[in-house]
N, C-alpha and C positions, 0 to 999 in steps of 0.2 A: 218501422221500416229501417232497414240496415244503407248503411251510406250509400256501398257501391246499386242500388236499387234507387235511391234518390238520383243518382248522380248520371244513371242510364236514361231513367226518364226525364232529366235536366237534357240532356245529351238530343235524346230525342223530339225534343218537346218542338214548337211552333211558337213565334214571337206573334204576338198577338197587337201591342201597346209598349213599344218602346220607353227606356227611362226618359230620356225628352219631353214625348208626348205624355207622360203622368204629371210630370212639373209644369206645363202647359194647365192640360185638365185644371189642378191643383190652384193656379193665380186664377183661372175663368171660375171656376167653385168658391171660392174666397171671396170674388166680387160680387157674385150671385148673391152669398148666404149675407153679406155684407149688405147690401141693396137694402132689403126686405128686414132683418132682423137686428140693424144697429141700433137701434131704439130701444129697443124691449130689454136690455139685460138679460141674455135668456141665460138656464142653465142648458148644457151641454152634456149630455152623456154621450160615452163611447162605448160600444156593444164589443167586449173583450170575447177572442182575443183576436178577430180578425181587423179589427178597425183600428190595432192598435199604431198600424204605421199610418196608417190615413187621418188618424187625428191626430199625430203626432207631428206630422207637416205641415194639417191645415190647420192646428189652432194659432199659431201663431203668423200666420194669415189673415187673421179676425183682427183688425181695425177698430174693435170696440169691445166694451166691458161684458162681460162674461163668467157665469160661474160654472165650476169642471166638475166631472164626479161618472162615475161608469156604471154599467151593470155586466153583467155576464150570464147571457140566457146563451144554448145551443140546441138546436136540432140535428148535430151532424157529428159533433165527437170527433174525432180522426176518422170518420167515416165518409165514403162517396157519395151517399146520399142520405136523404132526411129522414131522421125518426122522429121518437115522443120529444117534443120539447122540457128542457130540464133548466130551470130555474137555477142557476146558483150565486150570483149576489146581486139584491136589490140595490137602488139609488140610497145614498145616506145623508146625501141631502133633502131637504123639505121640498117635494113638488108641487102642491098644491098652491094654486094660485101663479102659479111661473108657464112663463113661457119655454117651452122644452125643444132641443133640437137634438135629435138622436144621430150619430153619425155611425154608420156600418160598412165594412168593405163592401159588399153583395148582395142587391138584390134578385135573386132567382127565382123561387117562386113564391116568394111573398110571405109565407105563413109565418115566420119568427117575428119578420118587423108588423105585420099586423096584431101577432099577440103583443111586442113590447107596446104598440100605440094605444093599445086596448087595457095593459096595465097601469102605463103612466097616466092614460084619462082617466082609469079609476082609482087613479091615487089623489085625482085633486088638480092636475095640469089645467091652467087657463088655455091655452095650445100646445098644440104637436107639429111641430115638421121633423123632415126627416132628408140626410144628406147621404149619399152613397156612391162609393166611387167608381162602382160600375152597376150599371144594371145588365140582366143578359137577357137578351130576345129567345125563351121558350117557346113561344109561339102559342102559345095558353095564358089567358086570362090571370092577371095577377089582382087578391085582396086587399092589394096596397100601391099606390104607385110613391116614388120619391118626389118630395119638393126639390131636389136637387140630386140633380145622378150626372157625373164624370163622364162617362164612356158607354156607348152600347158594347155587347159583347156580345157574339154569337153561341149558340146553343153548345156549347164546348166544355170541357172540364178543363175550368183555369185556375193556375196557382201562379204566384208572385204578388207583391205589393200588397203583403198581409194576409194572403189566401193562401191556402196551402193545399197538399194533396201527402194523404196521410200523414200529416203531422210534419211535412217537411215543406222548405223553401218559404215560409211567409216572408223572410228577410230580403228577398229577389226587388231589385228599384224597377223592374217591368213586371209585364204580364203573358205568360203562358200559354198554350193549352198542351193538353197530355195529346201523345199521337194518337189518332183514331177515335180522339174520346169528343 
């Protein structure tokens, strides 16, 4: 996508979840994942590259010991909607036996963070949760729900806050939707 193409659909877009309200979400998420998983040492992966801003704010919102490490599964590409899931970098730390909490911008309809829970339990994970800073209301059955989700979001195509739309705007401190989408 060429700038001025980004910058029209910036132009046009609809605020969705103001910067405010993410840094809100953000301390209530932190106390949640907090509550429930300050015991366990867990490791923590981040599903690259849309969770990269969402972990990057809330790990150090975690009030207890924690090991870090990512993976990078997509069904989407620069694309609008979901295709084959492509694998491209496993965890390189040892999961087995660990308590795992995967954090991802979006839950939409489920199928990527179902396959990463379905990998990391057959690597050996003692548990899975799973943290996500929005989930979006489909209005269809999802094979995963989060242990912790930020925001509903409406059936919309939204970019900001790590999501993008064609490869642009994850850097956006709110969240979006495309006109008409």
């Amino acid at each position: 996508m060429i700038a001025e193409e980004a910058w029209k659909i910036y132009r046009e877009a609809d605020l969705i979840c103001s910067a405010e309200e993410v840094q809100s979400i953000l301390v209530r998420l932190a106390g949640e994942i907090g509550a429930e998983l300050r015991d366990s040492h867990p490791l923590v992966l981040s599903v690259m590259g849309g969770a990269v801003v969402f972990s990057g704010q809330l790990l150090p919102m975690l009030e207890f010991p924690l090991d870090f490490d990512y993976i990078h599964v997509t069904r989407y590409g620069n694309r609008t909607s979901g295709g084959e899931l492509e694998w491209k970098v496993l965890p390189k730390e040892n999961i087995a036996g660990r308590v795992v909490l995967v954090l991802d911008d979006i839950l939409d309809e489920g199928h990527t963070l179902a396959a990463i829970r379905e990998k990391i339990m057959g690597m050996g994970a003692k548990a899975f949760f799973c943290a996500v800073f929005a989930a979006k209301d489909t209005g269809k059955s999802k094979p995963i729900q989060a242990n912790f989700a930020g925001v509903d979001l409406p059936n919309r195509y939204v970019f900001g806050y790590g999501m993008d739309v064609h490869g642009a705007w994850r850097n956006l401190p709110a969240i979006y939707a495309v006109k008409g989408k």
